[in-house]
N, CA, C and O atoms as CSV, one atom per row, in Angstrom:
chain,resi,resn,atom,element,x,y,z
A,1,UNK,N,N,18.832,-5.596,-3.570
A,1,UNK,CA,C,18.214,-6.100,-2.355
A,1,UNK,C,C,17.264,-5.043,-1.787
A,1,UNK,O,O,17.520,-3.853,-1.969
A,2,UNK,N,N,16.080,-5.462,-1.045
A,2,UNK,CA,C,15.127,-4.830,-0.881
A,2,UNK,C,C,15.214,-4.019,0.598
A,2,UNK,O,O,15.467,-4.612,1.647
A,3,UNK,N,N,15.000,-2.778,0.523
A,3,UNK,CA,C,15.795,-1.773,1.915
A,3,UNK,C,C,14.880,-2.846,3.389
A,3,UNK,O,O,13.691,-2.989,3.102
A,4,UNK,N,N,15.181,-3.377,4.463
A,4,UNK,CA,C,14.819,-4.082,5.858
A,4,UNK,C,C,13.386,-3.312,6.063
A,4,UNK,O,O,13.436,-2.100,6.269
A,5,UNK,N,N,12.561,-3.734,6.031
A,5,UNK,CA,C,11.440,-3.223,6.805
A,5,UNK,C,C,11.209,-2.908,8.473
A,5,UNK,O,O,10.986,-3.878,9.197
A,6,UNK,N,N,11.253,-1.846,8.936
A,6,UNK,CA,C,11.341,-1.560,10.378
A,6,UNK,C,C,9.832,-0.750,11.141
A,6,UNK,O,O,9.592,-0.427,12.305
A,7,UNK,N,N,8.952,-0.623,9.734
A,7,UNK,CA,C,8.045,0.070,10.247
A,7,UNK,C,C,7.297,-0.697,11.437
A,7,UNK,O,O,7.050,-0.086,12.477
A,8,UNK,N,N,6.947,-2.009,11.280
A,8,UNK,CA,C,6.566,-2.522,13.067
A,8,UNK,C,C,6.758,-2.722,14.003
A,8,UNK,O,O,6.101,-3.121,14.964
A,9,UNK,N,N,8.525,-2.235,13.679
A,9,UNK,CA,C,9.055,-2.510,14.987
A,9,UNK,C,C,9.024,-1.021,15.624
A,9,UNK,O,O,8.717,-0.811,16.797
A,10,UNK,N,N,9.314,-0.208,14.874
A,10,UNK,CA,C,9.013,1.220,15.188
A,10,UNK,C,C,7.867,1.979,15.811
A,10,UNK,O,O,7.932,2.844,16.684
A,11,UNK,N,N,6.573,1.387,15.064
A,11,UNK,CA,C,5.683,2.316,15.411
A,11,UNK,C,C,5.129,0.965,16.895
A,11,UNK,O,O,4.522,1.403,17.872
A,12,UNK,N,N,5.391,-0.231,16.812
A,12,UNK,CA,C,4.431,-1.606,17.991
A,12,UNK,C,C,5.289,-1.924,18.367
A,12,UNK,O,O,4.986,-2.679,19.291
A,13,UNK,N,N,6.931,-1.827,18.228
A,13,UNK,CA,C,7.561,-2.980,18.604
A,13,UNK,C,C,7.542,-3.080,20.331
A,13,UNK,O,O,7.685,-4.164,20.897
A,14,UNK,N,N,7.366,-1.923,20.998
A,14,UNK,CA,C,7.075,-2.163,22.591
A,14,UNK,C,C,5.879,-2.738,23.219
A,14,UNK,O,O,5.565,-3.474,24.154
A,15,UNK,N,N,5.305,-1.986,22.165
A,15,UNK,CA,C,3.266,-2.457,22.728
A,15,UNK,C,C,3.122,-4.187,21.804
A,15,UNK,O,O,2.201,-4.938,22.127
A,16,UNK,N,N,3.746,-4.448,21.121
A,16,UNK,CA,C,2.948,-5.654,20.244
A,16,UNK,C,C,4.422,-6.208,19.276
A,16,UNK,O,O,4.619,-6.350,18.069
A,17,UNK,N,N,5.219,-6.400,20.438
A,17,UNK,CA,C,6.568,-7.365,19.740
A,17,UNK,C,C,6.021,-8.205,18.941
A,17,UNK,O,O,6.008,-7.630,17.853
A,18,UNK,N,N,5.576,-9.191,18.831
A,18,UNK,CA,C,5.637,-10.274,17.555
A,18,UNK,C,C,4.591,-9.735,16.726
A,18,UNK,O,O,4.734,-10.375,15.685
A,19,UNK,N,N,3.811,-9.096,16.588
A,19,UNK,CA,C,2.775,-8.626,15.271
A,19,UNK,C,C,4.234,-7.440,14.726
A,19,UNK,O,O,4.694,-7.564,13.591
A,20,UNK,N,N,4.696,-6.561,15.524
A,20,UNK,CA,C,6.031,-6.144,14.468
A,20,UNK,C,C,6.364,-7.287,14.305
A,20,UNK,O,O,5.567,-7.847,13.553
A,21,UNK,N,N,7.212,-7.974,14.661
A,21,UNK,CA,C,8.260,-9.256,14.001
A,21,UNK,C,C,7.482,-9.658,12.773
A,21,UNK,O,O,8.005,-9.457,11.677
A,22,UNK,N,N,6.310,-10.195,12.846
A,22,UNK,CA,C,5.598,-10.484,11.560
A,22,UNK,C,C,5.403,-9.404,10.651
A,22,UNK,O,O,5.318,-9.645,9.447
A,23,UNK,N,N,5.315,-8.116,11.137
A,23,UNK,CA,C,4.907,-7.443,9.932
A,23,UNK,C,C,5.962,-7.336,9.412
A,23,UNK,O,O,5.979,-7.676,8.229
A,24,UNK,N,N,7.458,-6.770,10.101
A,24,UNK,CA,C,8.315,-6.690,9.069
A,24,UNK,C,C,9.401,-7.901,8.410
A,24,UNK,O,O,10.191,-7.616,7.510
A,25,UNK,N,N,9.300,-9.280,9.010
A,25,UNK,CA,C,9.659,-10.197,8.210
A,25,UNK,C,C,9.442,-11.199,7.627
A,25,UNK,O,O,10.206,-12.025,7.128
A,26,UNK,N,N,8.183,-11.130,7.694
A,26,UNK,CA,C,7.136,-12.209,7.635
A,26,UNK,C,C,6.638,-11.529,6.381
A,26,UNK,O,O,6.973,-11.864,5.244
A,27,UNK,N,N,5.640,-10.345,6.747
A,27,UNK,CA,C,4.649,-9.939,5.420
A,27,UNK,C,C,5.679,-9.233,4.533
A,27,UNK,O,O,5.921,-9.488,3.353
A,28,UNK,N,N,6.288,-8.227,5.373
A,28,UNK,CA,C,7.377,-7.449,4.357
A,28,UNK,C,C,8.650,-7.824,4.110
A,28,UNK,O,O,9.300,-7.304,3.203
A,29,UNK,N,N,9.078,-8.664,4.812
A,29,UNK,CA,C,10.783,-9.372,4.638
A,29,UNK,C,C,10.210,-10.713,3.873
A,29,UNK,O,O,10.968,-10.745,2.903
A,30,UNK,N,N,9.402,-11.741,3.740
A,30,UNK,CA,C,9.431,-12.732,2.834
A,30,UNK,C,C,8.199,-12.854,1.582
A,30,UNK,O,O,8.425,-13.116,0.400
A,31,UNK,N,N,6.667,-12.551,2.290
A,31,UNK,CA,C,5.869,-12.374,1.180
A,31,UNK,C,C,6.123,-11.239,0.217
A,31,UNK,O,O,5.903,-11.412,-0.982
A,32,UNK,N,N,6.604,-10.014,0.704
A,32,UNK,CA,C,6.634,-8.640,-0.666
A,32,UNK,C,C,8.140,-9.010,-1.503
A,32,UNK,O,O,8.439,-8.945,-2.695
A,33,UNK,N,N,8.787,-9.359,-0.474
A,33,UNK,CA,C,10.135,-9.840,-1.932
A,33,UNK,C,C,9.942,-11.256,-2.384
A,33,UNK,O,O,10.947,-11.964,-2.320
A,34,UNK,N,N,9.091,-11.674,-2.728
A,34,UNK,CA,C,8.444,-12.798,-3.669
A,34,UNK,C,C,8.363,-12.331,-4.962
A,34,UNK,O,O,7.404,-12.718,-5.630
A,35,UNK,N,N,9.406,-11.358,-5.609
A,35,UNK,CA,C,9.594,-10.823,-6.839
A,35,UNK,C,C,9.549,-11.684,-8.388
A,35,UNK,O,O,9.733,-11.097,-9.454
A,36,UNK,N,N,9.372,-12.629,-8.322
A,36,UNK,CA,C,9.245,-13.621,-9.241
A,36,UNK,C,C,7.922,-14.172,-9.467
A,36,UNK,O,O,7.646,-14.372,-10.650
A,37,UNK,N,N,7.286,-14.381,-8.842
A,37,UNK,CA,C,5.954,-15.023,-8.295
A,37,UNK,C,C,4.858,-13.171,-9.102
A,37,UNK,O,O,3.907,-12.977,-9.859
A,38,UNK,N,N,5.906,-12.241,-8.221
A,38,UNK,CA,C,4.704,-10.970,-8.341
A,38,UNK,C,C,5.470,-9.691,-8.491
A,38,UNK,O,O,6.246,-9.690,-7.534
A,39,UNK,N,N,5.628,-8.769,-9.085
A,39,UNK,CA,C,6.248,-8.046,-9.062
A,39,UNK,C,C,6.181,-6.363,-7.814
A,39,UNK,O,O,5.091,-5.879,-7.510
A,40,UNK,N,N,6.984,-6.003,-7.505
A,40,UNK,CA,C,6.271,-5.323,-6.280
A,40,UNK,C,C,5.516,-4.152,-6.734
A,40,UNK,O,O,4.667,-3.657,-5.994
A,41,UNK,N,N,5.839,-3.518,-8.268
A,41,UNK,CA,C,4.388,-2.933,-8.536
A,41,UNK,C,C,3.193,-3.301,-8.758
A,41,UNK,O,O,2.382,-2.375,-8.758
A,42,UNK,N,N,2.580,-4.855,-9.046
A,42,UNK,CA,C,1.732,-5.372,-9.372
A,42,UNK,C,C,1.485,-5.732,-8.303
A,42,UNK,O,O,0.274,-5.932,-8.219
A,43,UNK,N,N,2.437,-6.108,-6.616
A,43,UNK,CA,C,1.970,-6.482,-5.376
A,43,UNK,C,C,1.211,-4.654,-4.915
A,43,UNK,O,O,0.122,-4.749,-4.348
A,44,UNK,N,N,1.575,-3.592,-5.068
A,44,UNK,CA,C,1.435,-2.505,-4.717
A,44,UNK,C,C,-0.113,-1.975,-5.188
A,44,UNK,O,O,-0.933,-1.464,-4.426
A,45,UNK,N,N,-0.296,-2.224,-6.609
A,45,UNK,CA,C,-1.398,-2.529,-7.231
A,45,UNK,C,C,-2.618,-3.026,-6.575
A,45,UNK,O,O,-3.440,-2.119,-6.442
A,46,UNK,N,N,-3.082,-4.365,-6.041
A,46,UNK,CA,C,-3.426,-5.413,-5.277
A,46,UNK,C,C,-3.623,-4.986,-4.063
A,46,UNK,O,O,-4.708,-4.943,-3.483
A,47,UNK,N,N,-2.315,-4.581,-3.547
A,47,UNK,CA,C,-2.711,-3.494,-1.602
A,47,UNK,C,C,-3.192,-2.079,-1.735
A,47,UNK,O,O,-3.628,-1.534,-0.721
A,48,UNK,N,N,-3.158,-1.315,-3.053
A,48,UNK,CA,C,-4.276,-0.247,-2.784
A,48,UNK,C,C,-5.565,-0.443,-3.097
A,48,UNK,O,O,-6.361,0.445,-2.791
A,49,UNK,N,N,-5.931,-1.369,-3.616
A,49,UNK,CA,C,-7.255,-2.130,-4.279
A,49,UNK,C,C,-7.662,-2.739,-2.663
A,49,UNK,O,O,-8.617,-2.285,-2.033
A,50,UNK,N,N,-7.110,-3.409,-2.342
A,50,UNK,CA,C,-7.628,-4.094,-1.210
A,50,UNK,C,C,-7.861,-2.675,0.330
A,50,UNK,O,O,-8.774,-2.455,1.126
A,51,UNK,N,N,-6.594,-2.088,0.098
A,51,UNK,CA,C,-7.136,-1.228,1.252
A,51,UNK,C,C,-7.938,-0.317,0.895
A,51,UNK,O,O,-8.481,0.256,1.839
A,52,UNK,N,N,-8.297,0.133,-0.421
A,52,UNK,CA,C,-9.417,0.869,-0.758
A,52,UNK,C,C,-10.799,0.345,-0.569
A,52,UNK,O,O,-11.862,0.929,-0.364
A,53,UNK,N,N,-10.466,-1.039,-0.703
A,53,UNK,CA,C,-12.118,-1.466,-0.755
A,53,UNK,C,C,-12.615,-1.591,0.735
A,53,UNK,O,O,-13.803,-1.463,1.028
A,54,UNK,N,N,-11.731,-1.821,1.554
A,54,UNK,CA,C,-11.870,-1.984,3.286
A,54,UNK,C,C,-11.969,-0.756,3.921
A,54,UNK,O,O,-12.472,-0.539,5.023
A,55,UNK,N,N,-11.405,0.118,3.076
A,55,UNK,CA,C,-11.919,1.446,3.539
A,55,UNK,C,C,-10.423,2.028,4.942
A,55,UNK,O,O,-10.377,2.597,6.033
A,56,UNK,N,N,-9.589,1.483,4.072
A,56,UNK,CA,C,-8.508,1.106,5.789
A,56,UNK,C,C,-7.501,2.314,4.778
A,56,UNK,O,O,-6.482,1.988,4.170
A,57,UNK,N,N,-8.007,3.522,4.800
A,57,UNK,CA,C,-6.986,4.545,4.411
A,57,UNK,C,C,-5.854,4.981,5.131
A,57,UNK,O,O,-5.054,5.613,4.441
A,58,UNK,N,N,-5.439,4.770,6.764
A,58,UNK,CA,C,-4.251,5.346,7.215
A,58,UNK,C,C,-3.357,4.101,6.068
A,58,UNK,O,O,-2.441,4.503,5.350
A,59,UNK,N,N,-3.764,2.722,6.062
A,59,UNK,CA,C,-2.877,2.048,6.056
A,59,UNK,C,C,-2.641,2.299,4.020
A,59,UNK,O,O,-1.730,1.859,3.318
A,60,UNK,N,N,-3.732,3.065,3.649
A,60,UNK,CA,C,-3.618,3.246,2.140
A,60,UNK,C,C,-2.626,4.557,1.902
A,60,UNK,O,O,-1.711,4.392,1.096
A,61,UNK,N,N,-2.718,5.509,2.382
A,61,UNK,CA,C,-1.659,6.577,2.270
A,61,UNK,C,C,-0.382,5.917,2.562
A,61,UNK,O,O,0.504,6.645,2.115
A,62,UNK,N,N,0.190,4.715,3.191
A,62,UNK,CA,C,1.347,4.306,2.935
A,62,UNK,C,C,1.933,3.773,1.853
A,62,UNK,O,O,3.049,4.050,1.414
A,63,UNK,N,N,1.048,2.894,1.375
A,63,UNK,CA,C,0.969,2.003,0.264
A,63,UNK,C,C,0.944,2.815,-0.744
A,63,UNK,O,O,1.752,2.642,-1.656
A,64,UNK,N,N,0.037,3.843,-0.790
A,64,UNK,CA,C,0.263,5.006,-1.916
A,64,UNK,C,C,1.282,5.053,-2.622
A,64,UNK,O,O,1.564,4.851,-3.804
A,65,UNK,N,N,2.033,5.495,-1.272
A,65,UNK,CA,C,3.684,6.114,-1.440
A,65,UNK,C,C,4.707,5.024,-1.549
A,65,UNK,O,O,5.879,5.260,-1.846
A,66,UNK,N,N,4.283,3.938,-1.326
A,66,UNK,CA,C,5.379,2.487,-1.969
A,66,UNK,C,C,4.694,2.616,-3.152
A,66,UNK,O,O,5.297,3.328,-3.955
A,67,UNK,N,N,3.506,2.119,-3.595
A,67,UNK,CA,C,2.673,2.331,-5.088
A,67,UNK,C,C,3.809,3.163,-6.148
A,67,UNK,O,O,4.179,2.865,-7.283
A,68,UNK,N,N,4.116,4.126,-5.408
A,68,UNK,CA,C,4.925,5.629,-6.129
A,68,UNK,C,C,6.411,5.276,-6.410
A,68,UNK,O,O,7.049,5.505,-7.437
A,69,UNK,N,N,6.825,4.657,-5.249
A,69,UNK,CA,C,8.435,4.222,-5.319
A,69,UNK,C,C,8.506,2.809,-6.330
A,69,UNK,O,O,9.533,2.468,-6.916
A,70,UNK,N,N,7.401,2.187,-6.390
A,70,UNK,CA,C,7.525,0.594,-7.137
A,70,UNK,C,C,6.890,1.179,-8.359
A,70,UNK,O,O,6.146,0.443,-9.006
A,71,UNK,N,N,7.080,2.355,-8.740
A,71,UNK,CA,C,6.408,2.647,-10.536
A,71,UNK,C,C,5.479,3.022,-10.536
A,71,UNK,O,O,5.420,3.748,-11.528
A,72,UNK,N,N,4.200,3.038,-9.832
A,72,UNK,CA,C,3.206,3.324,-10.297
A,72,UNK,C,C,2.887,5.227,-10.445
A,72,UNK,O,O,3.371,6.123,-9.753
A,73,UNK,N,N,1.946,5.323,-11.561
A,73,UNK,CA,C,2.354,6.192,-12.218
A,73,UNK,C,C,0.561,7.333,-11.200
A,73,UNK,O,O,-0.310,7.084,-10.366
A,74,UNK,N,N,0.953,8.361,-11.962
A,74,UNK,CA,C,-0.121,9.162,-11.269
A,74,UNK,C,C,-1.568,8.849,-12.437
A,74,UNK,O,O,-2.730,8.817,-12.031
A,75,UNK,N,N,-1.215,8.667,-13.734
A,75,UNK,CA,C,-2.465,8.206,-14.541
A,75,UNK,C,C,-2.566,6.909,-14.228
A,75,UNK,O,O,-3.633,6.390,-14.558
A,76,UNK,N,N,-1.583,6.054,-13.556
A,76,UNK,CA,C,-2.089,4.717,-13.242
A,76,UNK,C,C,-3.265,4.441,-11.740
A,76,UNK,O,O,-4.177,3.627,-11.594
A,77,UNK,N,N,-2.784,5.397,-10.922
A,77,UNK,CA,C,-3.216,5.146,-9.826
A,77,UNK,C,C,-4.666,6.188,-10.001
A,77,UNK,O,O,-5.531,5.910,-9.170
A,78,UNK,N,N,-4.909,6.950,-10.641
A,78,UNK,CA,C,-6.359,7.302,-11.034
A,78,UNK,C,C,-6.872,6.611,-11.326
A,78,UNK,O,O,-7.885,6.257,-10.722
A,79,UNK,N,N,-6.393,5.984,-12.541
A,79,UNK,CA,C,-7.422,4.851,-13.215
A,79,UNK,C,C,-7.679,3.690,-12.417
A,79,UNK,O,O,-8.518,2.893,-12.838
A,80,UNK,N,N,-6.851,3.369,-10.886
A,80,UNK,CA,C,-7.129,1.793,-10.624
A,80,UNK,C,C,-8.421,2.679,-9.780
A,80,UNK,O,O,-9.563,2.578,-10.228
A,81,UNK,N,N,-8.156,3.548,-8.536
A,81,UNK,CA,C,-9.562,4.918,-8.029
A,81,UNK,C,C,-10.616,4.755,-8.727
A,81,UNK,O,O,-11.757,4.444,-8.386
A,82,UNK,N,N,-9.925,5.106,-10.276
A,82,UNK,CA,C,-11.603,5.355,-10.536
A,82,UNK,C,C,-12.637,4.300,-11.099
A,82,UNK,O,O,-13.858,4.403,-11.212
A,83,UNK,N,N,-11.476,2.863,-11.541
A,83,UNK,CA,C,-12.030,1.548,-11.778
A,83,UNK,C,C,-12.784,1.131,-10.269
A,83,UNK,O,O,-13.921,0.666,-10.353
A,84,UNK,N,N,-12.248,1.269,-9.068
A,84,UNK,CA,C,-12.428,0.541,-7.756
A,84,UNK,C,C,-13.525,1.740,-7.712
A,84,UNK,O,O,-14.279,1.126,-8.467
A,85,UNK,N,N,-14.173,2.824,-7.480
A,85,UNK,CA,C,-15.094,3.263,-7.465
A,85,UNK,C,C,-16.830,3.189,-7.823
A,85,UNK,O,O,-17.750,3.905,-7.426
A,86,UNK,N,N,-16.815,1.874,-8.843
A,86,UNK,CA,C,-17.811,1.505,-9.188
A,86,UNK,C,C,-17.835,-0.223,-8.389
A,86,UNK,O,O,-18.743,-1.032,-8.579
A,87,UNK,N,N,-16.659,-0.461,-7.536
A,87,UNK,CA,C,-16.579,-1.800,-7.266
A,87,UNK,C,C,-17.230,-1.830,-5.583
A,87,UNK,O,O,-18.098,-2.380,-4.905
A,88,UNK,N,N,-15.952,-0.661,-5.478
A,88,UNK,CA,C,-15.970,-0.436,-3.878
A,88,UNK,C,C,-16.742,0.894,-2.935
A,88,UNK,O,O,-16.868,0.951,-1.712
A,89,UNK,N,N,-17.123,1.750,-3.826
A,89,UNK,CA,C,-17.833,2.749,-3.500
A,89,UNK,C,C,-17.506,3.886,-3.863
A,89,UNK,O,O,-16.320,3.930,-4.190
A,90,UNK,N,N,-18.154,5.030,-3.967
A,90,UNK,CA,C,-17.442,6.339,-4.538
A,90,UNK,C,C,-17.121,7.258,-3.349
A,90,UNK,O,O,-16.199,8.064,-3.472
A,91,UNK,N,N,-17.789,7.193,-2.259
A,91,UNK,CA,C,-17.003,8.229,-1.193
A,91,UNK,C,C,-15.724,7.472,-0.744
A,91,UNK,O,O,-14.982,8.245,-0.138
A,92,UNK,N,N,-15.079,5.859,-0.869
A,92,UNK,CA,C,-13.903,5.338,-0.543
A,92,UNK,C,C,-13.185,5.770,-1.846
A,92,UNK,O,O,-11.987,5.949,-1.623
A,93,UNK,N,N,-13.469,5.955,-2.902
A,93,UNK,CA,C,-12.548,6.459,-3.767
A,93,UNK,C,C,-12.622,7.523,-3.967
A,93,UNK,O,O,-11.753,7.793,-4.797
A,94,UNK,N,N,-13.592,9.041,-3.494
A,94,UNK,CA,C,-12.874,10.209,-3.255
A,94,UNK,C,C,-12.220,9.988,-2.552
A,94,UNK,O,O,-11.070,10.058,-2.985
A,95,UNK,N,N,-12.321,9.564,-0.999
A,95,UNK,CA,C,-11.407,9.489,-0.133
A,95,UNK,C,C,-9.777,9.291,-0.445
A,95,UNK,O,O,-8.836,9.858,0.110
A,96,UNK,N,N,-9.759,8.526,-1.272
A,96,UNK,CA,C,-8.572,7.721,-1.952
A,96,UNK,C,C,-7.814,8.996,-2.384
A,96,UNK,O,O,-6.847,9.549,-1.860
A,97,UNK,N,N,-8.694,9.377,-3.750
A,97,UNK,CA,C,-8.036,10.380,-4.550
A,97,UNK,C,C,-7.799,11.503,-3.335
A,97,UNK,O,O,-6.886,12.296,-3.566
A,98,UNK,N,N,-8.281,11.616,-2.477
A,98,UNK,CA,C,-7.441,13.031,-1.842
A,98,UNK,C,C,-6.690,12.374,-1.303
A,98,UNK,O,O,-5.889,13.207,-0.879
A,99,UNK,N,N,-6.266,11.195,-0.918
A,99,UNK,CA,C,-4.802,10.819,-0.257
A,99,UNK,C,C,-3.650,10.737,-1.359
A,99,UNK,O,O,-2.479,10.985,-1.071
A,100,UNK,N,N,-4.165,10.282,-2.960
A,100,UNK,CA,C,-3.134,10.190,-4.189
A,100,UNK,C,C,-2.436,11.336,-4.404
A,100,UNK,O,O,-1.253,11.616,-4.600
A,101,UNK,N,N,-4.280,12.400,-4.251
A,101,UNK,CA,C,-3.584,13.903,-4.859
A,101,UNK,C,C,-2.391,14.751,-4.083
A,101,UNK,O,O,-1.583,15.595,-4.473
A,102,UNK,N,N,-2.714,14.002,-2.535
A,102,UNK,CA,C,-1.183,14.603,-1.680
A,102,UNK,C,C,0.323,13.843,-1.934
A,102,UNK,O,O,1.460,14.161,-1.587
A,103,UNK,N,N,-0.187,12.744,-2.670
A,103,UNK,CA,C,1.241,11.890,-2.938
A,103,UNK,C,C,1.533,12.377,-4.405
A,103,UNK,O,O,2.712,12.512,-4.732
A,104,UNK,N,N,1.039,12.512,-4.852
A,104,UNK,CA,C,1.696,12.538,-6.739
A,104,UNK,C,C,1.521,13.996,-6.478
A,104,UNK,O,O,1.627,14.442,-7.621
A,105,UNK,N,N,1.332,14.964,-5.741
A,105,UNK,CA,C,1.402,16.614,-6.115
A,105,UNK,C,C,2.743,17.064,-6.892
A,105,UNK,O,O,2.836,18.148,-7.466
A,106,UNK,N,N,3.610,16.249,-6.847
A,106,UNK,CA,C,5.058,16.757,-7.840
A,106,UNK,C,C,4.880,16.637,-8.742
A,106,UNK,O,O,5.732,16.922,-9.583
């Protein structure tokens, strides 16, 4: 079973009660454990691609680090950087790679 998601209630739940409620059971309590449909490294895959291309890096250094816990590998997550770099731009994918290179430094 997949650990409760609490990050919206934590960081909004005073300022913005129901956008937490949705983020953590809505997007992260029913769409990310849709494990059949998608697997959560291939969902993890998909949300650094998307927040790379939007350019929405606080919310990509998180995802990074789920990316990391759901498998993805440090030659994997270069190669999706340096594929999305010719898609999405190359200063959003340096950007990227210095948020990877602080997550995979082990």
């Amino acid at each position: 079973m997949a650990k409760k998601q609490t990050a919206g209630r934590d960081n909004l739940g005073e300022f913005a009660p129901k956008f937490a409620e949705i983020n953590d059971d809505v997007l992260f309590g029913e769409v990310w454990s849709r494990e059949d449909e998608l697997s959560p490294k291939l969902r993890s895959m998909i949300t650094i691609s998307a927040l790379l291309s939007g350019g929405n890096f606080e919310q990509l250094s998180a995802h990074l680090r789920l990316g990391k816990e759901h498998g993805i590998t440090k030659d994997e997550v270069s190669e999706i950087i340096t594929h999305l770099a010719f898609y999405c731009g190359w200063p959003k994918a340096w950007s990227a790679f210095n948020l990877a290179k602080e997550i995979y430094a082990d």
